[in-house]
mmCIF entry with sequence, helices, sheets and N, C-alpha, C, O atoms, coordinates in Angstrom:
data_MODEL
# 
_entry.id   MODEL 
# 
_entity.id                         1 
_entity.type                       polymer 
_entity.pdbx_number_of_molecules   1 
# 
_entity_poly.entity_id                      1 
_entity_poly.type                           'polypeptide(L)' 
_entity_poly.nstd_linkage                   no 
_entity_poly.nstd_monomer                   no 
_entity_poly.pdbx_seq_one_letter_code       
;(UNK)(UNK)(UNK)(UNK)(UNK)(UNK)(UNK)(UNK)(UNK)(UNK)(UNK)(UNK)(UNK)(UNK)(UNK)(UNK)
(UNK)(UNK)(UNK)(UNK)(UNK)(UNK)(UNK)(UNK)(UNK)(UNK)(UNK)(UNK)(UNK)(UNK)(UNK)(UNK)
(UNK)(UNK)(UNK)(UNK)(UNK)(UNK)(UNK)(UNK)(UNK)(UNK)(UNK)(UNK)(UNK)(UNK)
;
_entity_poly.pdbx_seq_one_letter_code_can   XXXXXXXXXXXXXXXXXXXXXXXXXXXXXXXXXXXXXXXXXXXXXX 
_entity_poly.pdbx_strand_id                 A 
# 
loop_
_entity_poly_seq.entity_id 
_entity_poly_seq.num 
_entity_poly_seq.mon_id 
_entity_poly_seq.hetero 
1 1  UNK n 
1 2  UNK n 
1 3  UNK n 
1 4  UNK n 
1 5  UNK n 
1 6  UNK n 
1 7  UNK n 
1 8  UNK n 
1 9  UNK n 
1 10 UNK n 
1 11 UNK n 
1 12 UNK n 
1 13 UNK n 
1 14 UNK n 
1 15 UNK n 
1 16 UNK n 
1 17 UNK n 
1 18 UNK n 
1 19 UNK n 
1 20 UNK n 
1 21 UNK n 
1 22 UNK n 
1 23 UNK n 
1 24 UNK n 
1 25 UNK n 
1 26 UNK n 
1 27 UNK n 
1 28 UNK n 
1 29 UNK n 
1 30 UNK n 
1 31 UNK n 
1 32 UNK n 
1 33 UNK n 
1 34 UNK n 
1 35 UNK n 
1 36 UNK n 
1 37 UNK n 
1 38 UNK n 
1 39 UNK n 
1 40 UNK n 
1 41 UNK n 
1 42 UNK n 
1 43 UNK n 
1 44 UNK n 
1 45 UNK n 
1 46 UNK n 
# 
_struct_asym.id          A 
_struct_asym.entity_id   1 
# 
_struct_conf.conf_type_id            HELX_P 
_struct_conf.id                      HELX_P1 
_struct_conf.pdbx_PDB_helix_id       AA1 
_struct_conf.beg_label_comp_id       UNK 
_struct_conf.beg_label_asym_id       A 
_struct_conf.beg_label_seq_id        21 
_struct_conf.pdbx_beg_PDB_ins_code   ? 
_struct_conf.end_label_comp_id       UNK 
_struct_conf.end_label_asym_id       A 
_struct_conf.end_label_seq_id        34 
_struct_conf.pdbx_end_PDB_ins_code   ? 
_struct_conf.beg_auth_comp_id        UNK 
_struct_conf.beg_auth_asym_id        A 
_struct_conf.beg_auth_seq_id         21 
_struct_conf.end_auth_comp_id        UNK 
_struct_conf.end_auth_asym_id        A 
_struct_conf.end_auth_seq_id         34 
_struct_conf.pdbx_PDB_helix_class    1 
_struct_conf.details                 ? 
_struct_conf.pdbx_PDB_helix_length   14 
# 
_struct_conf_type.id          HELX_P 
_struct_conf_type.criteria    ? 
_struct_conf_type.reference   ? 
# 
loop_
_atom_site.group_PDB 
_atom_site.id 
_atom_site.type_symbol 
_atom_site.label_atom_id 
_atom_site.label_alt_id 
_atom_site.label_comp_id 
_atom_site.label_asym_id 
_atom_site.label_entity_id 
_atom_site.label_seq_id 
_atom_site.pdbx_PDB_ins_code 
_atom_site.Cartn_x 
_atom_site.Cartn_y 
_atom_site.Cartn_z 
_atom_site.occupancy 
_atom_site.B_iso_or_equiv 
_atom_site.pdbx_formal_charge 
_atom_site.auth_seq_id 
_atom_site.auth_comp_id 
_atom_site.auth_asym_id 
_atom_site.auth_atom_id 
_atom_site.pdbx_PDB_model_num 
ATOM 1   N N  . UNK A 1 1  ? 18.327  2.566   10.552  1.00 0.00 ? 1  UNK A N  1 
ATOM 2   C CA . UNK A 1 1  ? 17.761  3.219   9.393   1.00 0.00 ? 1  UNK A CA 1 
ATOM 3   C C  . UNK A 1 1  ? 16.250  2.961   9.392   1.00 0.00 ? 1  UNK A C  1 
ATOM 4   O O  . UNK A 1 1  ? 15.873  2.073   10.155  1.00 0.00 ? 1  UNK A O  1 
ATOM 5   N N  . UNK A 1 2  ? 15.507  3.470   8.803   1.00 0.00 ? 2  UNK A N  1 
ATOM 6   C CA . UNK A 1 2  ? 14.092  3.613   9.149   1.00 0.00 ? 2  UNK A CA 1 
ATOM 7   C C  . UNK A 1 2  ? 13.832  4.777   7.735   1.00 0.00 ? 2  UNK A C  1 
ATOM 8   O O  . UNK A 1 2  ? 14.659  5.540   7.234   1.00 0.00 ? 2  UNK A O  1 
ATOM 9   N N  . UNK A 1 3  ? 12.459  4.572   7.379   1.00 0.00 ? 3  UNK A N  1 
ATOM 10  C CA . UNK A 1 3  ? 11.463  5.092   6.317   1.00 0.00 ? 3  UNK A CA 1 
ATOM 11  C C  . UNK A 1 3  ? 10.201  5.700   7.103   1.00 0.00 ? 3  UNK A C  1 
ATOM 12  O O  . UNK A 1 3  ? 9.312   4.966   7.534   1.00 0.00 ? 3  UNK A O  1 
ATOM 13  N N  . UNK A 1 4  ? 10.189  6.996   7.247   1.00 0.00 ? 4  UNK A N  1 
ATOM 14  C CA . UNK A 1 4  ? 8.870   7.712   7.708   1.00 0.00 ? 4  UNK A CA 1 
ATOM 15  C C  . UNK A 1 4  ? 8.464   8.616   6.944   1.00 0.00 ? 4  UNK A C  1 
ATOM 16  O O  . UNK A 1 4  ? 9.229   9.267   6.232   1.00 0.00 ? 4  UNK A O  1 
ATOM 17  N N  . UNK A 1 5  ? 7.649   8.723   6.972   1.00 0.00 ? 5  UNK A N  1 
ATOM 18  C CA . UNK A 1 5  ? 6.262   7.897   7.018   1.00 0.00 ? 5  UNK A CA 1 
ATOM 19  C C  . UNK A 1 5  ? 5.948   7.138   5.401   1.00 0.00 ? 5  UNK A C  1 
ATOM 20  O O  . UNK A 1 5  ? 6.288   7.463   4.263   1.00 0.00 ? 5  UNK A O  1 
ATOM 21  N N  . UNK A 1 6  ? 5.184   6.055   5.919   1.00 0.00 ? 6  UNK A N  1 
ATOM 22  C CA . UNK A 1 6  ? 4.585   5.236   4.687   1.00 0.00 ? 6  UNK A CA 1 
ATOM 23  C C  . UNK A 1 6  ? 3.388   5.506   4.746   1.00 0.00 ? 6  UNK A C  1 
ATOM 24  O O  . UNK A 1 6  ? 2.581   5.491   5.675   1.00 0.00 ? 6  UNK A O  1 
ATOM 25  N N  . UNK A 1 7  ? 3.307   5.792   3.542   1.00 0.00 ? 7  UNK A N  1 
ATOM 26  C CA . UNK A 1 7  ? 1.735   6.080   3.074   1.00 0.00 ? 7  UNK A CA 1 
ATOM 27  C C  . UNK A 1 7  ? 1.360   5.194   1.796   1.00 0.00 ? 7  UNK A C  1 
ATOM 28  O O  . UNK A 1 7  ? 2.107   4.873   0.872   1.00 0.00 ? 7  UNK A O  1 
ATOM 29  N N  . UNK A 1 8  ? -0.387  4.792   2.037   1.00 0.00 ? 8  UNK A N  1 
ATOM 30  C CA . UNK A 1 8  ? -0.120  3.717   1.286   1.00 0.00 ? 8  UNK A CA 1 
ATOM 31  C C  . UNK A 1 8  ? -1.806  4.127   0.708   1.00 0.00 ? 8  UNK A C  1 
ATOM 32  O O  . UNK A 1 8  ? -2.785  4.289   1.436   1.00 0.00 ? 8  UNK A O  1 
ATOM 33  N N  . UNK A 1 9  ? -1.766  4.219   -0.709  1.00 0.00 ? 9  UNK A N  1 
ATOM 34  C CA . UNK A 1 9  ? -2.536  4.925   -0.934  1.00 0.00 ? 9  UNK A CA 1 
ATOM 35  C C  . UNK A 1 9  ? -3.371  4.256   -2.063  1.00 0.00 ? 9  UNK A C  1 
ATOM 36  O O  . UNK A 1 9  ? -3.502  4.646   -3.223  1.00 0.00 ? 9  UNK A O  1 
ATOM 37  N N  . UNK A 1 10 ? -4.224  2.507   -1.101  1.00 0.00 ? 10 UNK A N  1 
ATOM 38  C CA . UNK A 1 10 ? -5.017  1.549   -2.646  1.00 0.00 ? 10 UNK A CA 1 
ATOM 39  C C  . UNK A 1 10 ? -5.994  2.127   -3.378  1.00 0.00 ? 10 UNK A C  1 
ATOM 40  O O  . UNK A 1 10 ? -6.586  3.097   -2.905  1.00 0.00 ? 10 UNK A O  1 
ATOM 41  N N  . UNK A 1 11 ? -6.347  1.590   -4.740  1.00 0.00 ? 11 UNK A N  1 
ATOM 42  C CA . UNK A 1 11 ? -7.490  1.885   -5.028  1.00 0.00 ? 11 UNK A CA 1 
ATOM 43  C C  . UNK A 1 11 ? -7.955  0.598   -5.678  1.00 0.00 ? 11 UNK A C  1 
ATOM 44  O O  . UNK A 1 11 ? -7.270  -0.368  -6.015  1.00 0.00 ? 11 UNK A O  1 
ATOM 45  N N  . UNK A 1 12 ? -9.221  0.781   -5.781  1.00 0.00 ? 12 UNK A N  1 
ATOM 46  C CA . UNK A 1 12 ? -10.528 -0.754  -6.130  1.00 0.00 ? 12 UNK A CA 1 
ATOM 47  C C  . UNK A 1 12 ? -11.240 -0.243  -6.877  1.00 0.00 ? 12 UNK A C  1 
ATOM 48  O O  . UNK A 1 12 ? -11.861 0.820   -6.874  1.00 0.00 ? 12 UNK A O  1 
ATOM 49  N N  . UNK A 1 13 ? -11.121 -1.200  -7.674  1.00 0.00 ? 13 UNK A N  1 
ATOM 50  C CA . UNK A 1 13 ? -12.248 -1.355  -9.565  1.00 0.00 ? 13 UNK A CA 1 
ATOM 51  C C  . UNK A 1 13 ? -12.721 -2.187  -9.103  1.00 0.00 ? 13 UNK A C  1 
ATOM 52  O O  . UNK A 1 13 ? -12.180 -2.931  -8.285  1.00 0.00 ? 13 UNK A O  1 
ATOM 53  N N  . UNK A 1 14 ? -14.605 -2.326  -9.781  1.00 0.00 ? 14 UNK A N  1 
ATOM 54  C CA . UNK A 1 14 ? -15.116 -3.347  -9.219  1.00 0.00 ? 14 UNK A CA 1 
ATOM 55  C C  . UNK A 1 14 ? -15.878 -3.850  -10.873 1.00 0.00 ? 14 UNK A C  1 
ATOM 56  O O  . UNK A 1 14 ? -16.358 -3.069  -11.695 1.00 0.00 ? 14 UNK A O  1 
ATOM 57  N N  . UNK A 1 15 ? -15.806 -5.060  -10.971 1.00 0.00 ? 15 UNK A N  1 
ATOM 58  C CA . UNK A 1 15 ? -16.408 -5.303  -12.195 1.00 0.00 ? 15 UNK A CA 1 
ATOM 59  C C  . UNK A 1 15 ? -17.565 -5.818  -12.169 1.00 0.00 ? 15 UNK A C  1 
ATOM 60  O O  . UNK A 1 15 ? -17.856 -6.974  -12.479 1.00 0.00 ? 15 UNK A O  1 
ATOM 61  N N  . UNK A 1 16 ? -18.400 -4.823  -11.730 1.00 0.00 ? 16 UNK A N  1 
ATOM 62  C CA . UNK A 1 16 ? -19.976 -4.764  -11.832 1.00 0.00 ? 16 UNK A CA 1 
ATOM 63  C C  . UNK A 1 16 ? -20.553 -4.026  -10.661 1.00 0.00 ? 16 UNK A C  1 
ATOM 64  O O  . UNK A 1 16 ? -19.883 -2.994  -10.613 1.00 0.00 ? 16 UNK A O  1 
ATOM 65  N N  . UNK A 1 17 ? -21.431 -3.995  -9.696  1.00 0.00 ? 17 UNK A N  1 
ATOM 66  C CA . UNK A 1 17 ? -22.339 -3.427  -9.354  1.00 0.00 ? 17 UNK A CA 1 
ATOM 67  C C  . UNK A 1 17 ? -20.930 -3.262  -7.839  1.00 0.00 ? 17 UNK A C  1 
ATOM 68  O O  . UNK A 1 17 ? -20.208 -4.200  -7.503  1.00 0.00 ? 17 UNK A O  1 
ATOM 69  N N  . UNK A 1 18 ? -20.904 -2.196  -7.356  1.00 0.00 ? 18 UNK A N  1 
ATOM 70  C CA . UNK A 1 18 ? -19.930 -2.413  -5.852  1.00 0.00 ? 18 UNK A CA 1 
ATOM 71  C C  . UNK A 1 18 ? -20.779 -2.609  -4.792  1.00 0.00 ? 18 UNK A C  1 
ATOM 72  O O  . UNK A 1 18 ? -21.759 -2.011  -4.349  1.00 0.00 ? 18 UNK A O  1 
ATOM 73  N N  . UNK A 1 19 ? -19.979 -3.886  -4.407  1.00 0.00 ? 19 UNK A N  1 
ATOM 74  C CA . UNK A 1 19 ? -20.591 -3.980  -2.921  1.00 0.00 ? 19 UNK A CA 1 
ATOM 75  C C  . UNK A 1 19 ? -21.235 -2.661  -1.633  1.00 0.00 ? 19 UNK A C  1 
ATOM 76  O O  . UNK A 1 19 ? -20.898 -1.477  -1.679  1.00 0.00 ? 19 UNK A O  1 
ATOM 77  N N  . UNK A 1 20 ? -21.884 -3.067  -0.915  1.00 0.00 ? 20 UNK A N  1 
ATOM 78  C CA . UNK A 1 20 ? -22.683 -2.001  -0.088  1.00 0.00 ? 20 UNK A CA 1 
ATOM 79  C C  . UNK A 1 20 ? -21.469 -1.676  1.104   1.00 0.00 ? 20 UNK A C  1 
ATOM 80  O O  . UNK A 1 20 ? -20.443 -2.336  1.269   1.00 0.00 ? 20 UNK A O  1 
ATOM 81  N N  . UNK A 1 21 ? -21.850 -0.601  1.789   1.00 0.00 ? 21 UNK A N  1 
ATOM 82  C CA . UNK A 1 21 ? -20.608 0.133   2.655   1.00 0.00 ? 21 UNK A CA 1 
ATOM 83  C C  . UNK A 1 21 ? -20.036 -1.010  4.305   1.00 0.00 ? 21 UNK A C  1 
ATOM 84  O O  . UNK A 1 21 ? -19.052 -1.014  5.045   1.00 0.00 ? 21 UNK A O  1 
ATOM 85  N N  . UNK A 1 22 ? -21.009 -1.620  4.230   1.00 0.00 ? 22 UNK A N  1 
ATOM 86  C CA . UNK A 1 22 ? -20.925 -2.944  5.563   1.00 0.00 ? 22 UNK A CA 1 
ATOM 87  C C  . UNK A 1 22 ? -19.534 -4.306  4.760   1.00 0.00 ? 22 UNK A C  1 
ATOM 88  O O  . UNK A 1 22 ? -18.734 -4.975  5.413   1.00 0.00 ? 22 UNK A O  1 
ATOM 89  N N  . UNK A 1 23 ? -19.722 -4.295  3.166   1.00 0.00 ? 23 UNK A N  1 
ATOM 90  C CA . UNK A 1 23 ? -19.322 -5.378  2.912   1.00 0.00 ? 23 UNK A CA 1 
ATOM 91  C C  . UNK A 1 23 ? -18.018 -4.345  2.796   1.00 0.00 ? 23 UNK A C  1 
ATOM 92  O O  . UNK A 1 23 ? -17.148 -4.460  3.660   1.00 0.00 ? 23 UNK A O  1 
ATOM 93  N N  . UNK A 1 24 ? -17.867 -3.409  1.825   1.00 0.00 ? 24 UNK A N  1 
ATOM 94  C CA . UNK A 1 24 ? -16.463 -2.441  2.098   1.00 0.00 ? 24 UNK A CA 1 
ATOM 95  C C  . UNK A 1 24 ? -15.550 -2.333  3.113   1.00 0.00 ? 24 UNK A C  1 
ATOM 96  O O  . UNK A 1 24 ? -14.362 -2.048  2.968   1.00 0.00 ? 24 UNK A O  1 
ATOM 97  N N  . UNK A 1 25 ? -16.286 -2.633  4.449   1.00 0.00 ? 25 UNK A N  1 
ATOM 98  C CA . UNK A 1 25 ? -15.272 -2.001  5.071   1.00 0.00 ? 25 UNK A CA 1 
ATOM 99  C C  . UNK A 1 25 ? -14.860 -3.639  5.736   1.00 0.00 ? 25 UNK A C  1 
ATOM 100 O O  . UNK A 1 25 ? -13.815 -3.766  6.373   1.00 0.00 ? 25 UNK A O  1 
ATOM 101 N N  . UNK A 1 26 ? -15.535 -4.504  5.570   1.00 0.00 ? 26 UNK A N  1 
ATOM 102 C CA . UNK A 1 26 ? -15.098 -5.581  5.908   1.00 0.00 ? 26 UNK A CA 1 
ATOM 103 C C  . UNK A 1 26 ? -14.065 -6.400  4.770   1.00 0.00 ? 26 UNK A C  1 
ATOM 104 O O  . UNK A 1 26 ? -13.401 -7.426  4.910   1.00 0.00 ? 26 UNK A O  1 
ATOM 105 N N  . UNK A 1 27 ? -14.195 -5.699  3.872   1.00 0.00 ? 27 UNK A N  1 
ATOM 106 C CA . UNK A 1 27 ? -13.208 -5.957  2.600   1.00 0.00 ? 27 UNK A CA 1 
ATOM 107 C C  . UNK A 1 27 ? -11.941 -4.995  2.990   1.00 0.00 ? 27 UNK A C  1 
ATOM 108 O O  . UNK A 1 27 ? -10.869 -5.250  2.442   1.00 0.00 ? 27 UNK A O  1 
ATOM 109 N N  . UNK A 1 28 ? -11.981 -4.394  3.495   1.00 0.00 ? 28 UNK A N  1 
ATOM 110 C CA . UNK A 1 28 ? -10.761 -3.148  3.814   1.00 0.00 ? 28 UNK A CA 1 
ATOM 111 C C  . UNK A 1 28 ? -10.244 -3.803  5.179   1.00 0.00 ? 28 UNK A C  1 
ATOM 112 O O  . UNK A 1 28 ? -9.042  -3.868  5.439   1.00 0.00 ? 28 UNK A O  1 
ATOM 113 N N  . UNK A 1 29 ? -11.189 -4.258  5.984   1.00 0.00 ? 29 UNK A N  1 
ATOM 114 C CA . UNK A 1 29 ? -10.116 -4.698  7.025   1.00 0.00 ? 29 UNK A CA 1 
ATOM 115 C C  . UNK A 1 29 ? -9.323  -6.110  6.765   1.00 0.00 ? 29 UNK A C  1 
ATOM 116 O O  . UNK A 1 29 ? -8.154  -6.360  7.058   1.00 0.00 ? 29 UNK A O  1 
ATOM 117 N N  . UNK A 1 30 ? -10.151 -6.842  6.221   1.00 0.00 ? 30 UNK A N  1 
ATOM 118 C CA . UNK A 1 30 ? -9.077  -8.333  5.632   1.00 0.00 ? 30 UNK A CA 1 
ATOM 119 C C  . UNK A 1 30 ? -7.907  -7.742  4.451   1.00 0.00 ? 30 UNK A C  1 
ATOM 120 O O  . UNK A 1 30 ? -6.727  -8.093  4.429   1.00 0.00 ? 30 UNK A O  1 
ATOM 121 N N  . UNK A 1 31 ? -8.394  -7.006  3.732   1.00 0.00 ? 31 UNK A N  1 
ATOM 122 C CA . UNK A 1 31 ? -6.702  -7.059  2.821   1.00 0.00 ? 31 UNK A CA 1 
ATOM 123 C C  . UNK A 1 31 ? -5.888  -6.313  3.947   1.00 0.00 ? 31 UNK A C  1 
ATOM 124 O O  . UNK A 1 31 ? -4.668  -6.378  3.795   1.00 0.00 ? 31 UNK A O  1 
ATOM 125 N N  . UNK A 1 32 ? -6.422  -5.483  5.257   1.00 0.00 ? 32 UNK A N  1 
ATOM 126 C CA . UNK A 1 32 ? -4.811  -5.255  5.790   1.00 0.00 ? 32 UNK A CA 1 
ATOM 127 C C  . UNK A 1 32 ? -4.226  -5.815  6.248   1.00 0.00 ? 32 UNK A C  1 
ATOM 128 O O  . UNK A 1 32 ? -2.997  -5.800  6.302   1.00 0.00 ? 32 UNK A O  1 
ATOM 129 N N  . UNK A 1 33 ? -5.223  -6.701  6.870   1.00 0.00 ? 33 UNK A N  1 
ATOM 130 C CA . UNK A 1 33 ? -4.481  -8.172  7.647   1.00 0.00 ? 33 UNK A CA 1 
ATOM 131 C C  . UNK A 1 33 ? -3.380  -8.794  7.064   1.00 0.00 ? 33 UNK A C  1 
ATOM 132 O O  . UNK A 1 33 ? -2.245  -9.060  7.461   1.00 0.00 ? 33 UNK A O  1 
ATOM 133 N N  . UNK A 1 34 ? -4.300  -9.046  5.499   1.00 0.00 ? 34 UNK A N  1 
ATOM 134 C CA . UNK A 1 34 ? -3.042  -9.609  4.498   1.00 0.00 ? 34 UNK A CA 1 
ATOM 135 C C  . UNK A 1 34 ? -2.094  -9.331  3.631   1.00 0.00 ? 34 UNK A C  1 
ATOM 136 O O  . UNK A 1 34 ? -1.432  -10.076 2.908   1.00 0.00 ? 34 UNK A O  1 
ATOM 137 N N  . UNK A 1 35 ? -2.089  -7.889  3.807   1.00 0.00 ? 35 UNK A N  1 
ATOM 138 C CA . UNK A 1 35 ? -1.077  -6.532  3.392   1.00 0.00 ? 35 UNK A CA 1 
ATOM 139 C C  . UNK A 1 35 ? 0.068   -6.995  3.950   1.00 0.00 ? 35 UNK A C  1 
ATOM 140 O O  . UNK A 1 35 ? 0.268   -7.134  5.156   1.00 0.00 ? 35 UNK A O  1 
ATOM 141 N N  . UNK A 1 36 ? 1.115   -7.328  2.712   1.00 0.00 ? 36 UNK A N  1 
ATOM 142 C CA . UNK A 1 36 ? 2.700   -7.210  3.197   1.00 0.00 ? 36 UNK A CA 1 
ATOM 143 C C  . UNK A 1 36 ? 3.189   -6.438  3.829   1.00 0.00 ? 36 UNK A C  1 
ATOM 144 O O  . UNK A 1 36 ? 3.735   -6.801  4.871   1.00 0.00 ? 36 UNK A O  1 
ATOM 145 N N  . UNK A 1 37 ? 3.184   -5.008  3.431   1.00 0.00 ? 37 UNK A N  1 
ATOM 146 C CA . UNK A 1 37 ? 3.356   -3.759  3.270   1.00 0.00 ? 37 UNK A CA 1 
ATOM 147 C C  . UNK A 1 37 ? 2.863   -3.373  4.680   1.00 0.00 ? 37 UNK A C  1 
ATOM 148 O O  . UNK A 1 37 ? 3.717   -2.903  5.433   1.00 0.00 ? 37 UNK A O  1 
ATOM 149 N N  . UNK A 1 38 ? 1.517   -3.515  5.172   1.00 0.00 ? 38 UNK A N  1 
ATOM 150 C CA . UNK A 1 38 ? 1.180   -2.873  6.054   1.00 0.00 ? 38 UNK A CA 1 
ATOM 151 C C  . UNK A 1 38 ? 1.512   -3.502  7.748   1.00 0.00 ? 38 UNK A C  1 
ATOM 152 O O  . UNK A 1 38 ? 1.604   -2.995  8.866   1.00 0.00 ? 38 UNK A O  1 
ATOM 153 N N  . UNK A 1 39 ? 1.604   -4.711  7.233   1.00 0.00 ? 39 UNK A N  1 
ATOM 154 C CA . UNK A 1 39 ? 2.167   -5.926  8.359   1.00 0.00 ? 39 UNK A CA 1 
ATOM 155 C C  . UNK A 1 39 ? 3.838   -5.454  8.070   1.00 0.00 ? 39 UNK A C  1 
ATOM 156 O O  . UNK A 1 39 ? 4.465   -6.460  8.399   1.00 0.00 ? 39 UNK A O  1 
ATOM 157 N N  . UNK A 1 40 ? 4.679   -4.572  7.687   1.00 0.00 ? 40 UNK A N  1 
ATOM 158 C CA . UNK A 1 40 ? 6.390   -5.111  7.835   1.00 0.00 ? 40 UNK A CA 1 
ATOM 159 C C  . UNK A 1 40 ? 6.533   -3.356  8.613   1.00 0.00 ? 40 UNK A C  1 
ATOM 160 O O  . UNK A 1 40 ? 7.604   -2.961  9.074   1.00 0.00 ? 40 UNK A O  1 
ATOM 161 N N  . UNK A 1 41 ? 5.562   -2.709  8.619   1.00 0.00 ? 41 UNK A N  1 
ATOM 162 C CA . UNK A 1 41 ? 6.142   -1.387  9.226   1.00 0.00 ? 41 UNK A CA 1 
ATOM 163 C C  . UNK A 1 41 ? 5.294   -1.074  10.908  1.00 0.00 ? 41 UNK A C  1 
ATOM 164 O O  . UNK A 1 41 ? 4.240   -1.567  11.310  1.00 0.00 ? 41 UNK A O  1 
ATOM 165 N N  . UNK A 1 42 ? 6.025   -0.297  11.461  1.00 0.00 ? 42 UNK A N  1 
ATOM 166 C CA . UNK A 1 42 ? 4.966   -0.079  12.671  1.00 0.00 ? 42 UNK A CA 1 
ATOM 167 C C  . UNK A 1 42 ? 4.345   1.101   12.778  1.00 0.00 ? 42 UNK A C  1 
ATOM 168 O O  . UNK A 1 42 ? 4.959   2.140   12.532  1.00 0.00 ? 42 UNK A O  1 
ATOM 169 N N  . UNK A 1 43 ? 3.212   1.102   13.110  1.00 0.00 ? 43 UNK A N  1 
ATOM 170 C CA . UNK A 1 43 ? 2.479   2.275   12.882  1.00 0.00 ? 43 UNK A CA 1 
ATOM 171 C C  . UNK A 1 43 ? 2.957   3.615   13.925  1.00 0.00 ? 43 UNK A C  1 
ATOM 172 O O  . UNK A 1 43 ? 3.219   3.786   15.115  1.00 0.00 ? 43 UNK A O  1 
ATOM 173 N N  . UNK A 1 44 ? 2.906   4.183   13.037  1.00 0.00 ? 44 UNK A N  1 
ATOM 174 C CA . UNK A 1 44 ? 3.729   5.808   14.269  1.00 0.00 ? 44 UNK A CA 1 
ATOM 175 C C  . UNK A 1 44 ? 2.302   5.823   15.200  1.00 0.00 ? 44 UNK A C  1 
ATOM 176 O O  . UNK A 1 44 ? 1.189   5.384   14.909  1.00 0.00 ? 44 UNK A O  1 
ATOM 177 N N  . UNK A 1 45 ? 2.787   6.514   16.458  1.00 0.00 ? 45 UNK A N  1 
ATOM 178 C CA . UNK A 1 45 ? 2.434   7.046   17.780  1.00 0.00 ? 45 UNK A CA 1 
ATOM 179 C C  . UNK A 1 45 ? 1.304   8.281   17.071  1.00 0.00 ? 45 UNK A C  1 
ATOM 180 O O  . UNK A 1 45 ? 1.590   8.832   16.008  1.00 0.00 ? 45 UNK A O  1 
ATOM 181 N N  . UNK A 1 46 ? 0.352   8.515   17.632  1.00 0.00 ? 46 UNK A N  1 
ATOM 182 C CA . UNK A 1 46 ? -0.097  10.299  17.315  1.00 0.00 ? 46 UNK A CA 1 
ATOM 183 C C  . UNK A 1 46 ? -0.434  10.623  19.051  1.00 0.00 ? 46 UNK A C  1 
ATOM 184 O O  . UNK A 1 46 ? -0.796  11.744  19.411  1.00 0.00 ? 46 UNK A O  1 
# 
């Protein structure tokens, strides 16, 4: 049994000024690391 496709669709409030686009995307790659969700499925083939 299997679930295709997961789509996972966050969003971010920032309470005050948002960080610049260098600190974003380095904020986007650590929560996937530490994403339950994104760590328990395997990513499809394209």
């Amino acid at each position: 049994m299997a679930m295709t496709p997961v789509i996972l669709r966050p969003m971010c409030q920032y309470a005050g000024e948002a960080p610049d686009s260098v600190l974003i995307e380095k904020l986007h790659h650590r929560a996937h690391e530490l994403c339950f969700i994104a760590n328990s499925v395997t990513e499809m083939q394209k």
